[in-house]
N, C-alpha and C positions, 0 to 999 in steps of 0.2 A: 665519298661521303654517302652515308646512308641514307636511300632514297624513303620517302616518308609512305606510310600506310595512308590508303583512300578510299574511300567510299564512292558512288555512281548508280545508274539505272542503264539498262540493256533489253531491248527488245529482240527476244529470241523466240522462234517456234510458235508465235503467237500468244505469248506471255510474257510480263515485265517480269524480269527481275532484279533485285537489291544484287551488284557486287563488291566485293573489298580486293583490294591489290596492291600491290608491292612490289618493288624490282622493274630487272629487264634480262633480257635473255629467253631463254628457250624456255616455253610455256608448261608452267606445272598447275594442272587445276587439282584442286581440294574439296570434295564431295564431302557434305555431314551427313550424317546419321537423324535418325528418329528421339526424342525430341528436341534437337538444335539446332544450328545458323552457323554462318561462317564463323562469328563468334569462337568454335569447337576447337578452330584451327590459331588460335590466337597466339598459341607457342611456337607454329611454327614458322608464319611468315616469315620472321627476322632471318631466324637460322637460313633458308631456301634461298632467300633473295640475296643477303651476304654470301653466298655458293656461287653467286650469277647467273638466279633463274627470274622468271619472270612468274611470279604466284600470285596465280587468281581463286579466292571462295566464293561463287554465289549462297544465297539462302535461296534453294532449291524449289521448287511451283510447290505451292501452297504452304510454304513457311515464312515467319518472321515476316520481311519487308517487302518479299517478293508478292506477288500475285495470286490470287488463288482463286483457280477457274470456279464454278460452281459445280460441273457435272461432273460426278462420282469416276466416268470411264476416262476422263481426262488426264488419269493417272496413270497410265500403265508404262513396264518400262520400255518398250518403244516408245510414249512420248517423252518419257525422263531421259532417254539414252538421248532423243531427237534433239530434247533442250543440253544436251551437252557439244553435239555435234555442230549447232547452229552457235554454238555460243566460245567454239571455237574457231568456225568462221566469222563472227562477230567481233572478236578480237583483234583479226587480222595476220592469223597463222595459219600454216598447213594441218600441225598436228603441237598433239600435247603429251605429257606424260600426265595421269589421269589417278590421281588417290583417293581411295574411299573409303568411308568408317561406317559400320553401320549399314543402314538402308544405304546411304552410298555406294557401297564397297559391292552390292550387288547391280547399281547404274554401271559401276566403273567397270566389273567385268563382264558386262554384258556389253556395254560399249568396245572394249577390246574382243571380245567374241566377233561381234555383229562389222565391226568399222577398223580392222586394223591400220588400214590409210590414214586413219585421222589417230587412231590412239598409239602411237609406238612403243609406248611401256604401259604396264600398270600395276597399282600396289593394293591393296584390300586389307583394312586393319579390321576382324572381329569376324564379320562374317566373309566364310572361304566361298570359294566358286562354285556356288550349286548349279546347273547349267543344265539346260536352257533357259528354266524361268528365274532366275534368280533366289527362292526360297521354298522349303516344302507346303505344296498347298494347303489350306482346311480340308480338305478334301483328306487329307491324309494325317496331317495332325491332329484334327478331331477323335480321329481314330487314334491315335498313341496316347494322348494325355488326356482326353475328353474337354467337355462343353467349355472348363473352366481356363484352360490355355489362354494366356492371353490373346496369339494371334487371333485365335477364335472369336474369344470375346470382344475383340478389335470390330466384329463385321457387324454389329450391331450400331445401327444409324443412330446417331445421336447420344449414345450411351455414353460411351470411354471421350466423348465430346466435352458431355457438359460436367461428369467428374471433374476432367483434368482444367476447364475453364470457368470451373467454378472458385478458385481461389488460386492462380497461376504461378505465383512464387511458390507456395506451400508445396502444390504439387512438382512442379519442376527439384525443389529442394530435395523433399522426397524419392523421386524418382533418383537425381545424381548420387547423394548416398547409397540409393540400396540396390544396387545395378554395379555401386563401384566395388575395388578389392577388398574397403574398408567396410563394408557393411556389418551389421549387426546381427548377422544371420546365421553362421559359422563359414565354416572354411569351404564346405564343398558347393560347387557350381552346381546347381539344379534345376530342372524345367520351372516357369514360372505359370503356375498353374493357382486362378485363383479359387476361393473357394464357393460353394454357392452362396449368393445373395450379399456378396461382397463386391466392392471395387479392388480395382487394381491399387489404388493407392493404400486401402483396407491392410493390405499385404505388407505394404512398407511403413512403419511407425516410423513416427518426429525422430530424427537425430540428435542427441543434446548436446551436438557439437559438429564443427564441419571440416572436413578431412582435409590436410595442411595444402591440398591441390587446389583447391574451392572454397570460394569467399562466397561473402553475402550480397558482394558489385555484380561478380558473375552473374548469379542468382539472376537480380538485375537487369543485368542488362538481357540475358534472353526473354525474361518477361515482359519486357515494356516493349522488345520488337514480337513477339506470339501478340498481347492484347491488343494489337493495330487493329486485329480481325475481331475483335470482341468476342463476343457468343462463342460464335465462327473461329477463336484462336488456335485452335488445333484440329478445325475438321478436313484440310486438308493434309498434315500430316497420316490422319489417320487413314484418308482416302488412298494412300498408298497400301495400307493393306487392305482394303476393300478391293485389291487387284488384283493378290495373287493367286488366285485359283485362276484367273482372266491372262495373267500373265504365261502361265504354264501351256494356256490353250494358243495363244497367238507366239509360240517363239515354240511349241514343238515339230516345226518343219526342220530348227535349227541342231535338234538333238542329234546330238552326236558328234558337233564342234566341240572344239578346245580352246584354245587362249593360242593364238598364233606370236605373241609380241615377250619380251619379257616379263617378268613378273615378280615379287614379291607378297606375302603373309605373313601379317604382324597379327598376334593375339595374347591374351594376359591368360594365364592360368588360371586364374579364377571368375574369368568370362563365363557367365549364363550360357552364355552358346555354346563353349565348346558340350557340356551337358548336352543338350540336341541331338536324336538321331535323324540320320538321312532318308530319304523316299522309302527304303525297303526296309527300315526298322532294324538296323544291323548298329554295328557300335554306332559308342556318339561320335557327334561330328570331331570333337577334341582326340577321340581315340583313333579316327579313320586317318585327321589331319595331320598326327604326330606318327603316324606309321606303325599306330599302335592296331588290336583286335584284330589281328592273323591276318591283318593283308600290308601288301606294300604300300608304302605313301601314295594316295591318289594324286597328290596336288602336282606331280611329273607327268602324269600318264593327262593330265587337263592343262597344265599348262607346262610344255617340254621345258621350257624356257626361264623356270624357277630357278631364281636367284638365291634365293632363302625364303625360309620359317623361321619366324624370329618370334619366340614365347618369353612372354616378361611374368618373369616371377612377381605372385604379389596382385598383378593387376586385374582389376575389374572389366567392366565392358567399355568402360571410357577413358579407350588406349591411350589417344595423343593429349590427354587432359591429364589423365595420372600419372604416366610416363611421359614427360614432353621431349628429356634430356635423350631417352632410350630411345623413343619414336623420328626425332631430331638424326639421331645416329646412323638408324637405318635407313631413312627416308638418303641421306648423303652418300652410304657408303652404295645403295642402290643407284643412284642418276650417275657416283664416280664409274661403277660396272657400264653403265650406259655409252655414256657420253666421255669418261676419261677423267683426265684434270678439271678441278671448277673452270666453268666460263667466264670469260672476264669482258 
């Protein structure tokens, strides 16, 4: 009989956080992305825990229901990696298989970098293994797309704050359209660079309609867990990039690790990201990652241990939400490589 989906609070690392879970068996945690909650993961508990795993999502420090320290440095992904590690001794396991979407998918492989003891496998949908900090700093984006880059425009205290928490359905709406494969944009992925004297929402017009993946409950429900924080509902999402220039500085002792554990990379073709290029300004990351722009596939030479590249035609940046059945797929056919036959 199918064990039911639950909600709970966890004291890890020095922060509460909201978690949801499902199952039993060998531990699969589910890292979201920027800006969402466990919520992100909603298609695929059922599937993972019918496999006979034991699937946990927190809403990660400073989202949704979780906690959200006040000081700006209390972001970095040594503490995001910290709250994964403690939160899988928290649980009462040795180690987890470790998926991330998004800002996730940079916790998870830096966690499997940093911790292979604790992380034995892991998956990264959207954004690949940039490593050691996780993402290219301002430091260096400013320089490729200028002032208007989002991540850029991210590092402005309070700004992309009270935008996105000044009307928090609207923007969150916004935002899931036009990030997704269905957007109104055209077909090709491109940097998302805003323009002067605009916001980032500026960029994305109202949809007059909502792509068959995404209701107006979704909508919803991420909203009324973001406004817990009021004002405040997204300043610590956004304090995660307020780190990354911080984060390249404290994890470069590590350059020149790889991903010791298996792996897999899910991404949609029509991802924002893959558009991105890398630190040295050489293809995008879509053309480095697919083995495309004269070199061979990096993602062997960083993680030996790649299972697969698994590119969903069609999709936007919001993999396991627009593909759930495709993401669903890989996520199994990856833990059967692992582990064998489902657990039972």
């Amino acid at each position: 009989m199918e064990s039911p989906l639950t909600h709970r609070f966890v004291d890890v690392n020095g922060v509460r956080l909201h978690i949801a879970e499902q199952g039993q068996g060998p531990l699969v945690l589910l890292l979201h992305g920027w800006p969402e909650s466990w919520y992100s993961w909603r298609h695929q508990f059922g599937a993972l825990a019918a496999a006979g795993y034991r699937v946990v999502a927190p809403d990660q420090r400073g989202y949704a229901r979780s906690e959200q320290p006040p000081d700006v440095a209390s972001y970095t992904l040594l503490h995001l990696v910290g709250d994964v590690i403690a939160l899988i001794e928290e649980l009462g396991e040795e180690q987890a298989v470790v998926v991330g979407h998004d800002w996730g998918a940079p916790v998870a492989w830096t966690a499997a970098m940093l911790r292979p003891d604790k992380v034995r496998a892991v998956a990264g949908l959207s954004i690949p293994p940039i490593l050691p900090g996780g993402l290219v700093p301002p430091s260096i984006t400013r320089a490729q797309y200028g002032e208007g880059f989002y991540q850029v425009y991210f590092q402005q205290p309070g700004v992309a704050d009270a935008e996105f928490a000044k009307d928090i359905p609207d923007a969150l709406r916004r935002l899931l359209v036009g990030a997704s494969g269905d957007n109104p944009f055209g077909s090709e992925p491109r940097p998302l660079v805003i323009p002067d004297g605009l916001g980032l929402l500026d960029t994305m017009p109202e949809s007059p309609a909502l792509p068959d993946w995404l209701t107006e409950e979704d909508i919803q429900v991420y909203a009324e867990d973001f406004a817990l924080h009021g004002e405040r509902a997204f300043t610590g999402a956004f304090n995660w990039y307020r780190n990354i220039e911080r984060n390249s500085e404290l994890l470069a002792p590590f350059r020149g690790r790889g991903i010791d554990v298996p792996a897999l990379y899910v991404v949609g073709d029509r991802d924002m990201v893959t558009s991105l290029r890398g630190p040295d300004g050489g293809p995008s990351l879509g053309e480095m990652f697919r083995g495309e722009g004269g070199s061979d596939n990096p993602l062997t030479a960083i993680a030996p241990q790649l299972h697969d590249l698994v590119v969903l035609p069609g999709c936007g940046h919001w993999t396991q939400q627009e593909r759930p059945a495709e993401v669903n797929a890989a996520l199994l056919d990856f833990l059967a490589h692992i582990d064998g036959p489902a657990p039972r």
